[in-house]
VOROLO-171760 format. One record per residue (C-alpha): residue number from 1; x negated, y negated, z. Coordinates in nm, 4 decimals, padded with zeros to 6 digits. Each point is the difference from the previous one (the first is absolute). Example, Ala and Ser with C-alpha at 12.3 -4.5 7.8 and 13.67 -1.06 7.14 Angstrom:
<nodes>
(node 1,(-01.2300,00.4500,00.7800)),
(node 2,(-00.1370,-00.3440,-00.0660)),
</nodes>
This chain:
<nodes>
(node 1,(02.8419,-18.4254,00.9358)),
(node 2,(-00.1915,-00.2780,-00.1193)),
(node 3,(-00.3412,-00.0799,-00.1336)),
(node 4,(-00.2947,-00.0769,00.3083)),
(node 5,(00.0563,-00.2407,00.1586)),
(node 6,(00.3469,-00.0555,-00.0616)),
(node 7,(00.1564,-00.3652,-00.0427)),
(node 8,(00.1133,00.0150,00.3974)),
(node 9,(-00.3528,00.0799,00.1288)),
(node 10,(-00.1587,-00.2144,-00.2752)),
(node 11,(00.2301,-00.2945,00.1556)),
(node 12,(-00.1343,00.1258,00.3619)),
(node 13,(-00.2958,-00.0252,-00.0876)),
(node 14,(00.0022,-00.3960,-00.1672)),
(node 15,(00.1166,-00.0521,00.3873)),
(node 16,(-00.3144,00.1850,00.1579)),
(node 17,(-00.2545,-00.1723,-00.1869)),
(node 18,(00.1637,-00.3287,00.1431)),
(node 19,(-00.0388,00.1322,00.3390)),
(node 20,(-00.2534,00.2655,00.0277)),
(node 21,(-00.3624,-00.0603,00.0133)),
(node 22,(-00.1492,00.0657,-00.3527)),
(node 23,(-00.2766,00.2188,00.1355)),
(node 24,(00.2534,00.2695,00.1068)),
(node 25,(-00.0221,00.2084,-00.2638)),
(node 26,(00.2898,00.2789,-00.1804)),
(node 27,(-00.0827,00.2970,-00.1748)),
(node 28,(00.3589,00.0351,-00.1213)),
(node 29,(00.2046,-00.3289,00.0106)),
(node 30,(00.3560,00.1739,00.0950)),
(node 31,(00.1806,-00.0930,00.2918)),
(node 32,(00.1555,00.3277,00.1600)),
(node 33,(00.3152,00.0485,00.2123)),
(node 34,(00.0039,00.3040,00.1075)),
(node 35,(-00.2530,00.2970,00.0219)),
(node 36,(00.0066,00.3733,00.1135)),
(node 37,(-00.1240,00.3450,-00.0923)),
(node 38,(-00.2607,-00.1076,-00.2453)),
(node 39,(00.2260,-00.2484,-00.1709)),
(node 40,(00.0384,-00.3638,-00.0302)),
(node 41,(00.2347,-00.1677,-00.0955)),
(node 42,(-00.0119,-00.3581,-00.1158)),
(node 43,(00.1998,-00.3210,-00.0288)),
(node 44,(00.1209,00.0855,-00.4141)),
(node 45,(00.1134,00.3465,00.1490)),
(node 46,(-00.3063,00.1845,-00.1177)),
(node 47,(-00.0900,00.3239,00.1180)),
(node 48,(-00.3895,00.0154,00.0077)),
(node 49,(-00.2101,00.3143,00.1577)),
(node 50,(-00.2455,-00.0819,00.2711)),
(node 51,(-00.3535,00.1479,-00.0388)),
(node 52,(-00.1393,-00.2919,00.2280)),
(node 53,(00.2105,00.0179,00.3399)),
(node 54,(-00.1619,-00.3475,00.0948)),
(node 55,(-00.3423,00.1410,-00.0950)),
(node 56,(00.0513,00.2930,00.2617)),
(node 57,(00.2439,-00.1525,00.2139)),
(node 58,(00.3849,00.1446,-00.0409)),
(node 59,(-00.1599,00.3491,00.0575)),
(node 60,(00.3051,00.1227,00.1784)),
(node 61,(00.2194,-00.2700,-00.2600)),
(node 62,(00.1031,-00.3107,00.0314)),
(node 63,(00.2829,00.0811,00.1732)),
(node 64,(-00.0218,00.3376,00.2344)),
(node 65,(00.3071,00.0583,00.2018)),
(node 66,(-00.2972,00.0665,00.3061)),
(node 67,(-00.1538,-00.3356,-00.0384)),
(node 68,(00.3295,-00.2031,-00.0989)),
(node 69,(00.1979,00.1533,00.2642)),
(node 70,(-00.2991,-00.0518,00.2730)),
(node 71,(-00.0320,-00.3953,-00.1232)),
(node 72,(00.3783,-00.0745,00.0112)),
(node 73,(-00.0089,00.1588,00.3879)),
(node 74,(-00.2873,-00.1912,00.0743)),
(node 75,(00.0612,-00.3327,-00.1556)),
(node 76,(00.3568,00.0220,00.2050)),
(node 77,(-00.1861,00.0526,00.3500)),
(node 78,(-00.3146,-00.2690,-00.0270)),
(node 79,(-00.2257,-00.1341,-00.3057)),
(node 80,(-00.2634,-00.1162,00.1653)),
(node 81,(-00.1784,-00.0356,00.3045)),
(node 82,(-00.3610,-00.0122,-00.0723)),
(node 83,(-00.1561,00.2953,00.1697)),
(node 84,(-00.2922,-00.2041,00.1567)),
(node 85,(00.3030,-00.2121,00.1930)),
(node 86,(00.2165,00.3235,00.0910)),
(node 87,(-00.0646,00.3431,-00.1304)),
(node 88,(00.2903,00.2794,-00.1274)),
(node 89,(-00.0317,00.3327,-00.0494)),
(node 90,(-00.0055,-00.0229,-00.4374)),
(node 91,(-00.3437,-00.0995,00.0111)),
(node 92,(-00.1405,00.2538,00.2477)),
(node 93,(00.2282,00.2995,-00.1896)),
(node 94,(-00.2014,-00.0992,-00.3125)),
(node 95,(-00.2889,00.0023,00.1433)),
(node 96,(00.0272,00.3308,00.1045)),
(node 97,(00.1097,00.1098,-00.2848)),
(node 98,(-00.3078,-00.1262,-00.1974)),
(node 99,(-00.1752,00.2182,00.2664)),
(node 100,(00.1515,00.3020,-00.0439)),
(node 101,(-00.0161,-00.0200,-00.3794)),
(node 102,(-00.3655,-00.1630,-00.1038)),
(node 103,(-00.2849,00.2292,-00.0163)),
(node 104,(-00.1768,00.1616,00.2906)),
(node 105,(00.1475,00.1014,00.3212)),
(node 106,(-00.2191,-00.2252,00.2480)),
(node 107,(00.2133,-00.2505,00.1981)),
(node 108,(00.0721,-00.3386,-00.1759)),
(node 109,(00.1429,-00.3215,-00.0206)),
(node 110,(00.1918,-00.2777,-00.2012)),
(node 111,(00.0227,-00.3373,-00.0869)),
(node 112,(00.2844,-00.0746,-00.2437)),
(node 113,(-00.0591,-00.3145,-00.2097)),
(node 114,(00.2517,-00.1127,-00.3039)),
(node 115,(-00.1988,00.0642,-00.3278)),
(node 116,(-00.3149,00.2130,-00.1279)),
(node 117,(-00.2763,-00.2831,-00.0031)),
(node 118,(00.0698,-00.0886,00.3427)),
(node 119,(-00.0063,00.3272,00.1243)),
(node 120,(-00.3739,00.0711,-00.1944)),
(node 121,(-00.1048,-00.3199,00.1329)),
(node 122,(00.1038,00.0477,00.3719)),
(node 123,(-00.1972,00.4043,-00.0989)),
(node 124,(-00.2941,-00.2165,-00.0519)),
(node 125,(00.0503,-00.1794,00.3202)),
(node 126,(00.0941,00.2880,00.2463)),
(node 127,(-00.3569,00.1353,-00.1684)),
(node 128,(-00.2274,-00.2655,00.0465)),
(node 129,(00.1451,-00.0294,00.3700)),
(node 130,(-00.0737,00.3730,00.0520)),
(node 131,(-00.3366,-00.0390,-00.1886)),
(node 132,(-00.1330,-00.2980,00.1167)),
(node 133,(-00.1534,00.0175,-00.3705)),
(node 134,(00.1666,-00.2295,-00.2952)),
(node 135,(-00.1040,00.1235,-00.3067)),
(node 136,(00.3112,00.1755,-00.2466)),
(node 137,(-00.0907,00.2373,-00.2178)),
(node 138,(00.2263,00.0473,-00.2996)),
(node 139,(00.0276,00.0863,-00.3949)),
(node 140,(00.0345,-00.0751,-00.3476)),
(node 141,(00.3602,00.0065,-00.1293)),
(node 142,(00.1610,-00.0704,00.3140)),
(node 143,(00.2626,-00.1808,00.1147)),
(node 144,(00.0680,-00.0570,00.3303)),
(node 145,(00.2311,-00.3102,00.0163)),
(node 146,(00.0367,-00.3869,-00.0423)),
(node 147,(-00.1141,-00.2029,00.2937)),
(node 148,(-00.3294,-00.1403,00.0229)),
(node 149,(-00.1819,00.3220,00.1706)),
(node 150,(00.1972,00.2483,-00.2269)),
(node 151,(-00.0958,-00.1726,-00.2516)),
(node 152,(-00.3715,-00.0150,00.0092)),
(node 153,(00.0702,00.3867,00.0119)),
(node 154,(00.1985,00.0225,-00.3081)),
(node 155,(-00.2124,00.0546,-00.3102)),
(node 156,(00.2258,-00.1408,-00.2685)),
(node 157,(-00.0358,-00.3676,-00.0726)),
(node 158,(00.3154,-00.0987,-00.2464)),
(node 159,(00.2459,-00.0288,00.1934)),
(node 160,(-00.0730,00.0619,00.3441)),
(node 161,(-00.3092,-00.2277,00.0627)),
(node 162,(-00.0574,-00.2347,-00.2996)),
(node 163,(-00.0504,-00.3647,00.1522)),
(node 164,(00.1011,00.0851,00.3288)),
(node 165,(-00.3840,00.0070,00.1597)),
(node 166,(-00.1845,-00.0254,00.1876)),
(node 167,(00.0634,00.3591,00.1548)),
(node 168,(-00.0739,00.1335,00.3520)),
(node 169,(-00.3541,00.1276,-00.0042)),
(node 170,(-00.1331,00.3549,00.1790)),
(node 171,(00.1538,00.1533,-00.2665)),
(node 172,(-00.2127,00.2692,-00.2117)),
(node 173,(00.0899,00.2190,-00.2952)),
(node 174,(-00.0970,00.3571,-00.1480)),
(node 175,(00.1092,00.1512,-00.3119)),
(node 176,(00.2678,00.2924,00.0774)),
(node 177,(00.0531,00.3341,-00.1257)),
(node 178,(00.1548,-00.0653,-00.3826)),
(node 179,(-00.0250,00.3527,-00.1926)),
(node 180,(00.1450,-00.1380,-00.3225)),
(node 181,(-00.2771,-00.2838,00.0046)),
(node 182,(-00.2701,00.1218,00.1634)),
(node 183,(-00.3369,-00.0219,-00.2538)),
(node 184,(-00.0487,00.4040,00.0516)),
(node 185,(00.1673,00.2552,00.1888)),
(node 186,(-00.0125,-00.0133,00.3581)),
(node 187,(00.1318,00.1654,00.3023)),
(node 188,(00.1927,-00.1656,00.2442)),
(node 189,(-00.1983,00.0212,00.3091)),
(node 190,(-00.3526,-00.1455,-00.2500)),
(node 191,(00.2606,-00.2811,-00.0730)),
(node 192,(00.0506,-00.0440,00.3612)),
(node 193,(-00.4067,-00.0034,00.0583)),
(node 194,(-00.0283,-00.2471,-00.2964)),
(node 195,(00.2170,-00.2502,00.2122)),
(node 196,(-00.1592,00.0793,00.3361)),
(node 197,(-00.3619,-00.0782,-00.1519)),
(node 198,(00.0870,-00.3340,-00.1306)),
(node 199,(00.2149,-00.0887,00.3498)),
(node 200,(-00.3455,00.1741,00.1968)),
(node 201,(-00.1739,-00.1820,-00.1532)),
(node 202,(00.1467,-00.3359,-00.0769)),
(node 203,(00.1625,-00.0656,00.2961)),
(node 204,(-00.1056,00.2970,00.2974)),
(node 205,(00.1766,00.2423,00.1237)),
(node 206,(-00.0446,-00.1706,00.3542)),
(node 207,(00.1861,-00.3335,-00.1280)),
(node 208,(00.2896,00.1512,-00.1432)),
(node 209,(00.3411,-00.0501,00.2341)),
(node 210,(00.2153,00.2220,-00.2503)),
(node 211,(-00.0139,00.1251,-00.3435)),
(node 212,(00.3604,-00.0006,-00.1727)),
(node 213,(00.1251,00.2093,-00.2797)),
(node 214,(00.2936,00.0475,-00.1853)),
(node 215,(00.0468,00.3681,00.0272)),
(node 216,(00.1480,-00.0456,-00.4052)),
(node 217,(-00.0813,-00.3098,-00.1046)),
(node 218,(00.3294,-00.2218,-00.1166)),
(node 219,(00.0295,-00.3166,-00.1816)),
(node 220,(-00.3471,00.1221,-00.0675)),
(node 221,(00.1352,00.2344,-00.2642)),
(node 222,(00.1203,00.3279,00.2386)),
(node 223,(-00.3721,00.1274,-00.0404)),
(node 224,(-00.0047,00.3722,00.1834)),
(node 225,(-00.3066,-00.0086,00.1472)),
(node 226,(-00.2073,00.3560,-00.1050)),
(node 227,(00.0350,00.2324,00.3024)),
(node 228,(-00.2535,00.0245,00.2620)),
(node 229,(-00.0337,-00.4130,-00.0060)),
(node 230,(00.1836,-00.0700,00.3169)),
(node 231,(-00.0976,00.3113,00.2046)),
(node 232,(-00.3504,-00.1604,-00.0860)),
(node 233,(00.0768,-00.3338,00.1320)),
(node 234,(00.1832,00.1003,00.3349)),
(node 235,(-00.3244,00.2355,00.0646)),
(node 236,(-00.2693,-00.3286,-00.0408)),
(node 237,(00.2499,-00.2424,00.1510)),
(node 238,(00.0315,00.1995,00.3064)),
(node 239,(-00.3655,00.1242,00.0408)),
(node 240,(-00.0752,-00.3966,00.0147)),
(node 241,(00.2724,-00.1345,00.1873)),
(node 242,(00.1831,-00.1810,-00.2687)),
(node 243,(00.3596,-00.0462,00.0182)),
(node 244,(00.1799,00.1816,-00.3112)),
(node 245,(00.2819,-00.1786,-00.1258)),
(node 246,(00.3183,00.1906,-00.3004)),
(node 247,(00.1913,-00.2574,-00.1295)),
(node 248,(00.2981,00.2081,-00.0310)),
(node 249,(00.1806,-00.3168,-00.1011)),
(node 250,(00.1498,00.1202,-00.3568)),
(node 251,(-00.0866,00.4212,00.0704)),
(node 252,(00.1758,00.0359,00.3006)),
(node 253,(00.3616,00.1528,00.1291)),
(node 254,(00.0054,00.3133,-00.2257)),
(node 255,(-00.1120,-00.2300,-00.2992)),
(node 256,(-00.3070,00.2866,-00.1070)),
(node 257,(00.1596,00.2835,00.0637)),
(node 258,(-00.0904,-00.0161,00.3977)),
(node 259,(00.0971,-00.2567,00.2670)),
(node 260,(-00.3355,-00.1618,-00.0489)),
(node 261,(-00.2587,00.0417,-00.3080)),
(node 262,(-00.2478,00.0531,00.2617)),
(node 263,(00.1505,00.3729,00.1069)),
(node 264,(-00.1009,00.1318,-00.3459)),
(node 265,(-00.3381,00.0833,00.1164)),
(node 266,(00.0077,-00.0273,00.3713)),
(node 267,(-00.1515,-00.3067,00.0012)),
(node 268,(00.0833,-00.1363,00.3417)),
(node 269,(-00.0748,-00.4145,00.0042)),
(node 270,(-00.0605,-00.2225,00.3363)),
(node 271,(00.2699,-00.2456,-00.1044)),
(node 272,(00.3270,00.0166,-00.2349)),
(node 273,(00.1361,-00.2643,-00.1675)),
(node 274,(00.3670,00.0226,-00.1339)),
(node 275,(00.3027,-00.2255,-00.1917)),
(node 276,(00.1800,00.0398,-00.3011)),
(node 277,(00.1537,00.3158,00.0506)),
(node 278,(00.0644,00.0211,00.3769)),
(node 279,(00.2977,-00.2124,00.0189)),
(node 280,(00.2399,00.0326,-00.2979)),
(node 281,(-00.0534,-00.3677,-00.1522)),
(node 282,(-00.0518,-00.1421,00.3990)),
(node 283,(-00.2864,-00.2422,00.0526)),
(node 284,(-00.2123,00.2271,00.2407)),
(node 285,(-00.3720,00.1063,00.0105)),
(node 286,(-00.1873,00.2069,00.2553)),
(node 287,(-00.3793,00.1006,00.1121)),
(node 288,(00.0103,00.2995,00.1531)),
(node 289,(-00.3296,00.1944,00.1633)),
(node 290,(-00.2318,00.0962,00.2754)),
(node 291,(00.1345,-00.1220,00.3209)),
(node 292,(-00.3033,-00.1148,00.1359)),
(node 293,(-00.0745,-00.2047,-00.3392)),
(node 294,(00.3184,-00.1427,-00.0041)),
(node 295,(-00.0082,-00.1051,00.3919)),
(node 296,(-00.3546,-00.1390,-00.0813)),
(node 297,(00.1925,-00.3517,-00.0647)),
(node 298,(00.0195,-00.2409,00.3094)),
(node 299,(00.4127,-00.0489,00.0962)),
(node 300,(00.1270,-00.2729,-00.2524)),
(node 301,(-00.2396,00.1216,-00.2757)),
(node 302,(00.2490,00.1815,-00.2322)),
(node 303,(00.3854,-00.1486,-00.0957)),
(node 304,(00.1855,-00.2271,-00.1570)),
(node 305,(00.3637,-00.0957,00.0344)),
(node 306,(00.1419,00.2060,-00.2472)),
(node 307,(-00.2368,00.3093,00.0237)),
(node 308,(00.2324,00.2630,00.1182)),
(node 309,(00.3563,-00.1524,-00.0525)),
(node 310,(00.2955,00.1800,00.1557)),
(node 311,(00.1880,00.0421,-00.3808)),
(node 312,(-00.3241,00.1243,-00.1721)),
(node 313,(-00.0614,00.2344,00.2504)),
(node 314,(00.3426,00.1270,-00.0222)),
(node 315,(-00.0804,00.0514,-00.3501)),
(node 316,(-00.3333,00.1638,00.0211)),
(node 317,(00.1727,00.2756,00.2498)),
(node 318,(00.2705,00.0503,-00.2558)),
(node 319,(-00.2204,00.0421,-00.3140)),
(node 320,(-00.2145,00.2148,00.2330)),
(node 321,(00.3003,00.2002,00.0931)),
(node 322,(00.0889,00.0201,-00.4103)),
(node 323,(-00.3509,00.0793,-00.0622)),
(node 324,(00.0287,00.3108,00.2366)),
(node 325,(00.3987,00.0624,-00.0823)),
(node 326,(-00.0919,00.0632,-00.3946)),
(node 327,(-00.3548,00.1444,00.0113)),
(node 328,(-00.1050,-00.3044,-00.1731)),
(node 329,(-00.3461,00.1089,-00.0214)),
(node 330,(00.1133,00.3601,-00.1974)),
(node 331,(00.1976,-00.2504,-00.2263)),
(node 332,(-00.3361,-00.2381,-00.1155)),
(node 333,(-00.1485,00.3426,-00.0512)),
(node 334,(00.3376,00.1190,-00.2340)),
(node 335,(-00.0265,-00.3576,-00.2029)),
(node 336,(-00.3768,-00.0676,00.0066)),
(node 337,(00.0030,00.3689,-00.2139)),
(node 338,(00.3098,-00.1017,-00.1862)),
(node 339,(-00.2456,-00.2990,-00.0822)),
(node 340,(-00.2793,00.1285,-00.0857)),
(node 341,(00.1456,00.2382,-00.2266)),
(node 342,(00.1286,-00.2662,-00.2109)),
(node 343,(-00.3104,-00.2370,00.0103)),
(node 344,(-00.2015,00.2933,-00.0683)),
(node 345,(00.2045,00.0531,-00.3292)),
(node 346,(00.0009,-00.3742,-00.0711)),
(node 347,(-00.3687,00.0227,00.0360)),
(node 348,(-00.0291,00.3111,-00.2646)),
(node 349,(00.1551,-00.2282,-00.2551)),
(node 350,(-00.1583,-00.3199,00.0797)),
(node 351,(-00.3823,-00.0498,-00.0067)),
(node 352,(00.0546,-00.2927,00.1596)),
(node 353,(00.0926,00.1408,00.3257)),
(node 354,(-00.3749,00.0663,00.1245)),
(node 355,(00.1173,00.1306,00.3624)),
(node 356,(00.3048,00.1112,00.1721)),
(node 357,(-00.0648,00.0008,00.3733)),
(node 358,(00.1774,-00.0073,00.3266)),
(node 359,(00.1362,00.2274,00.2852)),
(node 360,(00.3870,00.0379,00.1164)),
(node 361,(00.1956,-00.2916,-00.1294)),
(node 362,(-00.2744,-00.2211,-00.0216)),
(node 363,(-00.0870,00.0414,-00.3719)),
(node 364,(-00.1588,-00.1844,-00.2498)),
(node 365,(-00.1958,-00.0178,-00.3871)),
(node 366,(-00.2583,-00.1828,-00.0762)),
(node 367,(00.0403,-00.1436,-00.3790)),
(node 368,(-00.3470,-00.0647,-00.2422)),
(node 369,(-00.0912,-00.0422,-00.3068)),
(node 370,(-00.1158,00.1513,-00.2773)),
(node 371,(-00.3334,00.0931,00.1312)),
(node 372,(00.2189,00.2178,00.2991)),
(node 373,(-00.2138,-00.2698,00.2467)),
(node 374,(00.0575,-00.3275,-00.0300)),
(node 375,(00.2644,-00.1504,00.1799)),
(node 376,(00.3477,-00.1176,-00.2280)),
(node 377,(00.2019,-00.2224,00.2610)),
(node 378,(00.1804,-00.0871,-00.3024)),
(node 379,(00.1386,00.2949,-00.1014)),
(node 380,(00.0817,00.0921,00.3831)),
(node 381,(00.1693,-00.3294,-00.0084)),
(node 382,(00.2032,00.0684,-00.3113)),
(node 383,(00.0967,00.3361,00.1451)),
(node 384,(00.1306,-00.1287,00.2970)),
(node 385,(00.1860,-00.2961,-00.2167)),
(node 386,(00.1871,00.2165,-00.1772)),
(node 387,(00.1250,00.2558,00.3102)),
(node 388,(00.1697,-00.3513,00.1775)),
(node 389,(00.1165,-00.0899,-00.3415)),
(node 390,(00.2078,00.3589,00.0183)),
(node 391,(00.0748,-00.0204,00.3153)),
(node 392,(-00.2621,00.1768,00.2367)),
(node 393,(-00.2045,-00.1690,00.2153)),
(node 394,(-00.3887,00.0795,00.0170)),
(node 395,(-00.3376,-00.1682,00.1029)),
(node 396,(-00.3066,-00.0539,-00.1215)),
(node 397,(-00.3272,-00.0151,00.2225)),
(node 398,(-00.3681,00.1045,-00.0027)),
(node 399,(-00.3218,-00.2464,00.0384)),
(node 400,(00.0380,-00.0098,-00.4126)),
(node 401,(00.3706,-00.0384,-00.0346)),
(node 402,(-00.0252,00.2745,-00.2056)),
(node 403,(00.2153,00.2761,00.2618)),
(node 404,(00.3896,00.0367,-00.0024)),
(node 405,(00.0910,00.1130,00.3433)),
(node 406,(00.3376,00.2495,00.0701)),
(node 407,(00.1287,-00.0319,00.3916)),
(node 408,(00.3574,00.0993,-00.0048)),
(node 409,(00.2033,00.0431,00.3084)),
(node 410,(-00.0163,00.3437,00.1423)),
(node 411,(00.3587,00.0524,-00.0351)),
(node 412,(00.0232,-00.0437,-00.3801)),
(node 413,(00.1901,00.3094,-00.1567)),
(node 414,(-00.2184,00.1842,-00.2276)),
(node 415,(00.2495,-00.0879,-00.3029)),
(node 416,(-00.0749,-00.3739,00.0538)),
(node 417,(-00.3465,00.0501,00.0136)),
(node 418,(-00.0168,00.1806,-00.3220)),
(node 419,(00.2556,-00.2997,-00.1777)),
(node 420,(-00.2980,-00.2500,00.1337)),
(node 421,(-00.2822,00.2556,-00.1417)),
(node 422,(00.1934,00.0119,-00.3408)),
(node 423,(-00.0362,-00.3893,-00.0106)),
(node 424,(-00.3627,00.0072,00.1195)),
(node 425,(-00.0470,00.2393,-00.3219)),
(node 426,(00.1945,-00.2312,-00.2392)),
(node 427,(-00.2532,-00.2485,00.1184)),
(node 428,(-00.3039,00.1323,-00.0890)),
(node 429,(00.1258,00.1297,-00.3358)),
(node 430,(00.1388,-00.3410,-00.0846)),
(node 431,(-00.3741,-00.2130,00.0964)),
(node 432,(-00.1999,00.2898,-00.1351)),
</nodes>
């Protein structure tokens, strides 16, 4: 309806950089009113197709009857009681839940927390009780969150650590499994015995409390580890008594294809971390694993007063229920091939593209240049310009800059998918 941003978001957003802190950042400076069904739609009355859900978030949409209709009941009984104070049912229902669906069938327990980082960070505590060890083991091109901790255990500097040191120390780093930039072809599981040399020998097996792994790496550039890396890990992690730890932050709740990344080879980890996707846009975060890990922490060890609020775990047992209701896992497998079919063709015609990667609806491309290996954040960047410019919302990402990243909602209709996707082509024709 107008160009992006429009004159009544531009006016918006004079306002918010009077009142909001400069170093919250936007990726695409409208200012929406409404949102649904892989559309949003924005102050000027612009339609604009969602292929970011949050970054992974609005899985189920941003406004499923199950989780909408669950809230309103919810919000109209109690908000708020803190469950440490007095406890209600929501939290223990999602707790089971997260048993019944995370890998492995041994009995375990939850702790729900409000966002990713402090779930990973109160991981690394629940291990280093257990352990009575506190060295982290962890890897290039992660990202595991913003406090202090998570931090130190994200790789990428700008923006996530510049000038906010000194960082938490105990913290040690291997290079993952990266097939598209790996110096000569290698197999998943010698990838795996790479990184288990340098923490074996750097740090000892014996010191290490947990080793924690994104299962597909995400602002880290959605790199697929090669197969046979993470069966590798579990194995060594379990034969010396070190806590395994998936980050199933961004590649969990039907995102790849399965309820957890970790499924798609069996791989069954000690602790699970989860957020974005479990509550339909709540504020909610969970570790979920071995019982007698997770009851390794003295009483009083693990809350917060938030962790586990009534309304977002009303809305994690409604997107759960949508999740289930629609198959949503069948669906990332429908669009993640409707995706890849169209990247893959983008990819023929563009020498630029150097790899399409990704599983289920978790999908990305990593952009080069001319030499079909060197990183070209700039053209990603362009690329991505031009999509919001027309109305479709994407993401860049990647260690480089240099990836776009595609994470639509799972209940997109294939034809809006494919209206995005013809954008996403116009786009690399018009920066070629």
């Amino acid at each position: 309806m107008t160009e992006i941003p429009g004159p009544v978001s531009r006016a918006k957003l004079e306002r918010r950089a009077q009142h909001v802190a400069a170093g919250v950042g936007t990726t695409l400076p409208v200012f929406v009113e409404a949102a649904g069904g892989g559309v949003l739609v924005d102050a000027d009355g612009n339609s604009l197709i969602d292929l970011a859900s949050g970054i992974a978030v609005t899985s189920v949409g941003n406004a499923a009857p199950e989780v909408a209709d669950r809230v309103t009941e919810q919000v109209r009984a109690f908000t708020h009681t803190c469950f440490m104070v007095t406890p209600y049912d929501g939290y223990v229902d999602v707790c089971e839940q997260l048993a019944e669906l995370t890998p492995g069938d041994h009995p375990k327990k939850s702790a729900l927390f409000n966002s990713g980082a402090e779930a990973v960070e109160n991981a690394v505590k629940i291990a280093r009780s257990s352990t009575g060890r506190n060295a982290v083991g962890v890897f290039d091109h992660a990202y595991h969150g913003r406090t202090n901790l998570t931090m130190a255990m994200t790789a990428k500097n700008m923006p996530y650590k510049q000038g906010f040191g000194p960082f938490a120390n105990e913290v040690y780093r291997a290079p993952v499994s990266y097939p598209f930039r790996e110096p000569a072809e290698i197999s998943g599981g010698e990838a795996a015995d790479r990184a288990i040399e340098i923490f074996d020998k750097q740090v000892g097996a014996a010191n290490l409390a947990c080793v924690v792994v994104e299962p597909i790496l995400g602002e880290g550039g959605f790199v697929v580890p090669a197969d046979g890396f993470l069966p590798r890990l579990r194995e060594w992690t379990a034969e010396n008594g070190i806590v395994l730890v998936a980050d199933e932050i961004q590649s969990g709740f039907c995102r790849t294809g399965d309820w957890f990344a970790c499924d798609h080879e069996g791989v069954v980890p000690d602790l699970v971390t989860t957020a974005k996707g479990i509550a339909g846009g709540f504020p909610l975060a969970a570790v979920t694993g071995r019982a007698e890990i997770m009851d390794a922490v003295h009483v009083g060890g693990l809350g917060g007063t938030y962790g586990g609020n009534p309304v977002a775990c009303a809305a994690a047992l409604g997107a759960i229920e949508a999740m289930r209701k629609h198959d949503l896992a069948t669906r990332a497998r429908e669009l993640g091939s409707a995706m890849h079919r169209r990247l893959t063709a983008i990819a023929e015609k563009h020498p630029g593209v150097g790899d399409v990667r990704g599983r289920g609806a978790m999908m990305a491309v990593e952009i080069v240049g001319p030499d079909g290996r060197n990183p070209d954040p700039v053209r990603a960047g362009s690329v991505s310009a031009y999509c919001h410019a027309r109305g479709v919302v994407t993401l860049t990402a990647g260690t480089f800059g240099n990836v776009l990243r595609f994470l639509p909602p799972l209940v997109m209709p294939d034809h809006l998918l494919e209206e995005a996707f013809d954008v996403v082509a116009e786009a690399f024709d018009a920066t070629a």
